[in-house]
C-alpha positions as CSV (number, residue, x, y, z in Angstrom):
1,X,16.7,7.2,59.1
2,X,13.1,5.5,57.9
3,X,11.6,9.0,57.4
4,X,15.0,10.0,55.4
5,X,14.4,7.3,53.0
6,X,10.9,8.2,52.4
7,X,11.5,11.7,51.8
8,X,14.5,10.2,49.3
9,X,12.0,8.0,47.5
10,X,9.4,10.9,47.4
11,X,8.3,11.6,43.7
12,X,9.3,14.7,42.8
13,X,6.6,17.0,40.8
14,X,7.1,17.0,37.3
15,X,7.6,12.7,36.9
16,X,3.9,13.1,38.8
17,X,3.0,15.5,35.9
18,X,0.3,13.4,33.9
19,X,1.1,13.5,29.6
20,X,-0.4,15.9,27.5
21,X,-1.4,14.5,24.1
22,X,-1.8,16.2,21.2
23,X,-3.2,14.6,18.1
24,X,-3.6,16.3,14.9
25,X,-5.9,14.4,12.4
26,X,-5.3,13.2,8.6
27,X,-5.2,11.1,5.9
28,X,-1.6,9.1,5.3
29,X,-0.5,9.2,1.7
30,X,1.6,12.0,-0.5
31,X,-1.8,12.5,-2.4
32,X,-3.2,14.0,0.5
33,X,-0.9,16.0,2.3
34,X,-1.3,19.1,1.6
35,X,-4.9,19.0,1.0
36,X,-7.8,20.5,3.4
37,X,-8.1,16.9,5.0
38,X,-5.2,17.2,6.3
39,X,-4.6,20.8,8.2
40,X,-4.4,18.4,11.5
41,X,-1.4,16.6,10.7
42,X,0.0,20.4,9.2
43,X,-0.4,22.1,12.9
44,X,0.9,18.9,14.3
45,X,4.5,19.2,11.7
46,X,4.6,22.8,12.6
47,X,4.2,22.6,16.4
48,X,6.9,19.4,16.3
49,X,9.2,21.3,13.6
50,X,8.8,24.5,16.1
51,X,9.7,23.0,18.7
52,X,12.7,20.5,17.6
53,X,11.7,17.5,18.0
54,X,10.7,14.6,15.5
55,X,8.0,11.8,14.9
56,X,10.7,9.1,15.6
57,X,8.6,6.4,16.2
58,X,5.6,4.1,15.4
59,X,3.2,3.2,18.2
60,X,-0.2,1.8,17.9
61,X,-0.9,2.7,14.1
62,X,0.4,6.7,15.2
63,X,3.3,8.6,14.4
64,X,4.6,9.8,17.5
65,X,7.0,12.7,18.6
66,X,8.0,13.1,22.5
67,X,9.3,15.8,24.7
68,X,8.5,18.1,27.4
69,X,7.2,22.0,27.8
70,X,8.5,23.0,31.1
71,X,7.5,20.2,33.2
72,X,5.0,18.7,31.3
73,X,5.6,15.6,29.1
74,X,4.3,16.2,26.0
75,X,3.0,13.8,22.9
76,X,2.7,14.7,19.5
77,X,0.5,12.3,17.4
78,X,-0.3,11.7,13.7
79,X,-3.1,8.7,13.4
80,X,-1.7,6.4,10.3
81,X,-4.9,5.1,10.0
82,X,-7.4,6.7,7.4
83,X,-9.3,9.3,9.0
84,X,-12.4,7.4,9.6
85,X,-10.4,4.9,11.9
86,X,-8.6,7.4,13.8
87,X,-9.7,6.1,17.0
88,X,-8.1,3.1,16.6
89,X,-4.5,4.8,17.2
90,X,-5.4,7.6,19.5
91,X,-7.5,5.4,22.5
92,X,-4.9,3.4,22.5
93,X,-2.6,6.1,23.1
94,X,-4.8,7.9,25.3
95,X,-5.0,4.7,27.8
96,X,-1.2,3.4,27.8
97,X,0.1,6.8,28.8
98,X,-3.1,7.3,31.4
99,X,-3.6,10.9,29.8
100,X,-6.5,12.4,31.8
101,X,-9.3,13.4,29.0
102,X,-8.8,17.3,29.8
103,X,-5.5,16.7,28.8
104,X,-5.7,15.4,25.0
105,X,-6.5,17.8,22.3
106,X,-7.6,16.8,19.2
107,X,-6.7,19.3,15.8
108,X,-9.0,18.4,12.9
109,X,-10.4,20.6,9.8
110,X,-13.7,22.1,9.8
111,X,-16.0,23.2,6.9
112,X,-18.6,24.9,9.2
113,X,-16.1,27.6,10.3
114,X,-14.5,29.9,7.6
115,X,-10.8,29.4,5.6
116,X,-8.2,31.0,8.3
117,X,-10.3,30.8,11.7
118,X,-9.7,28.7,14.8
119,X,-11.9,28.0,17.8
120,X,-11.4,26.1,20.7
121,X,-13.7,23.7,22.8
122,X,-13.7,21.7,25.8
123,X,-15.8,19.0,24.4
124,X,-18.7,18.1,21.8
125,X,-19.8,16.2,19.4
126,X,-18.4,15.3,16.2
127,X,-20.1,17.5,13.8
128,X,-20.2,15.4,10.9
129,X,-16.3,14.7,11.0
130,X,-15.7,10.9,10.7
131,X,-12.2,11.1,12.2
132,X,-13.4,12.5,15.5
133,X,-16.9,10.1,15.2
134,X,-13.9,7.3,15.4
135,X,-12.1,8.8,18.6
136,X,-15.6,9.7,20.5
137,X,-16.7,6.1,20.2
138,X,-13.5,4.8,20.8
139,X,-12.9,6.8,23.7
140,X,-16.5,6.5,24.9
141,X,-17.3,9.6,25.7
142,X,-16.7,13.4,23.8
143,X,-15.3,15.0,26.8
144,X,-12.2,16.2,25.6
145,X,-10.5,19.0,24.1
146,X,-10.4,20.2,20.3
147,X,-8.9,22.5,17.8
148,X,-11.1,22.9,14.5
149,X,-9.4,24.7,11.6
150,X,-11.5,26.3,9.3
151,X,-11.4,25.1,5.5
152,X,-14.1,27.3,4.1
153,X,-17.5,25.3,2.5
154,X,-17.3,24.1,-1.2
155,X,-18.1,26.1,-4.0
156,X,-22.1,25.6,-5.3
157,X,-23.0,21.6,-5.8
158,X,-19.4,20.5,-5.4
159,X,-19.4,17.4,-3.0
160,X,-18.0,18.2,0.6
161,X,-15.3,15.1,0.7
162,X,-13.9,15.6,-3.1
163,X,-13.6,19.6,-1.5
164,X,-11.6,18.7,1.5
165,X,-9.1,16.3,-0.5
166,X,-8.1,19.5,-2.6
167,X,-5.2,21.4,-2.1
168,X,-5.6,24.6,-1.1
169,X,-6.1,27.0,-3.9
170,X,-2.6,29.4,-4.0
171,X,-4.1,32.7,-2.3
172,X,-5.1,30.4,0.4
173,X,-1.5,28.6,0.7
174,X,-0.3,32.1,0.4
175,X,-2.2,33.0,4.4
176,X,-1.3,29.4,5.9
177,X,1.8,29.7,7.2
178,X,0.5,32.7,9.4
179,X,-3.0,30.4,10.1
180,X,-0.8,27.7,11.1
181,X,1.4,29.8,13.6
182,X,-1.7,31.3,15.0
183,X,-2.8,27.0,16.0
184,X,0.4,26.4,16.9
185,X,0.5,29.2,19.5
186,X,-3.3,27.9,20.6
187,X,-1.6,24.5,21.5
188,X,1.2,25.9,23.5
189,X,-1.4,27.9,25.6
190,X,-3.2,24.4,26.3
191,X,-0.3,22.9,26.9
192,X,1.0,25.3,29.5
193,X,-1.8,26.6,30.7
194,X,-5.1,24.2,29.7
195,X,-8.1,24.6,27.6
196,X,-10.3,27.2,29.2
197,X,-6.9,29.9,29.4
198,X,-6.5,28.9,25.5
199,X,-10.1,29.8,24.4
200,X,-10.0,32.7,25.9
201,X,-6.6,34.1,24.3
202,X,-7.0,32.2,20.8
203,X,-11.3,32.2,20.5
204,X,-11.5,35.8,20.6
205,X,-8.1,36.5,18.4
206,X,-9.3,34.1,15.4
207,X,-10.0,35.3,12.3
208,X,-13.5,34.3,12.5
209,X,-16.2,36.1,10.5
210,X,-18.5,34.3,10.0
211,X,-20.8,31.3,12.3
212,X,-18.9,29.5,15.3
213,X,-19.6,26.5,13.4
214,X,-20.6,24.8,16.5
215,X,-23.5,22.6,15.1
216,X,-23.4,21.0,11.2
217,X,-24.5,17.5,10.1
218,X,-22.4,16.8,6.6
219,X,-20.4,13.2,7.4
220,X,-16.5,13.3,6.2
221,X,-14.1,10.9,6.4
């Protein structure tokens, strides 16, 4: 009878399975919704819209949408803080649902890496993005996974923060939808099958022509 009951009150696999959170980065405000800034909180709609859920709640200064890829638990979040203080919504996150650090990925735009490509990593530093500067000293440490979007550098002399709140221009809006598909499929391949499987599939199939981007020094926030 006693071994019954502990094989009855045996946790089964998938309530063991630890959350995945996925946080796409941007600033709050109609003004800047569609602009460069904001191609974090774009994949984030588009993955959530994709796959029928909704941001149907507030929880520590993020919008939040819930619910599960096969037996995984997943988290959608969009940061309502300005994008300099995104770590205050996403450690908070990261710690109350006990996501393990391989297990959060962190979408964000990227003027080293050309308009239309995508590249994965499983860690690094914040290359000049104030929005993942926040969540690296928030989290204390920048051991977790990313997705950087490419936005393209500004024209000549034009500042790098007055760039990135533009809209894209129309040709550009015109290749999105298909840019954004190609992240959204990059997040359900970490989802389902982690971060090293994803760079492999989405890394070498990104329309990246020119540098990896992997270094770069210009602060945005």
């Amino acid at each position: 009878m006693l071994l019954l009951d502990r094989l009855r009150r045996k946790p089964s696999t998938e309530s063991a399975a630890p959350t995945t959170l996925i946080v796409g980065l941007g600033n709050p405000g109609r003004e800047y919704a569609g602009s460069r800034h904001n191609i974090g909180w774009q994949v984030a709609d588009r993955f959530v819209t994709g796959q029928g859920w909704r941001f149907s709640k507030k929880q520590n200064d993020a919008l939040v949408a819930v619910g599960s890829i096969g037996p995984t638990r997943v988290m959608v979040a969009k940061p309502q803080t300005f994008m300099n203080l995104s770590g205050r919504a996403v450690q908070p996150l990261a710690k109350f649902y006990t996501v393990p650090l391989e297990r959060m990925l962190v979408i964000y735009d990227d003027l080293d890496l050309p308009f239309g490509a995508i590249r994965l990593r499983m860690k690094g530093g914040a290359g000049g993005h104030n929005g993942m500067r926040s969540i690296i000293d928030r989290m204390g440490t920048d051991g977790f996974p990313r997705l950087r979007m490419g936005v393209g550098r500004p024209p000549g002399r034009m500042d790098a923060m007055a760039f990135l709140l533009r809209d894209f221009e129309p040709a550009e809006q015109a290749e999105l939808p298909d840019i954004l598909d190609r992240a959204v499929e990059s997040v359900r391949t970490f989802i389902t099958d982690g971060i090293a499987a994803a760079m492999n599939k989405h890394n070498i199939a990104a329309n990246d022509t020119g540098s990896p981007g992997f270094g770069g020094n210009m602060g945005r926030g």
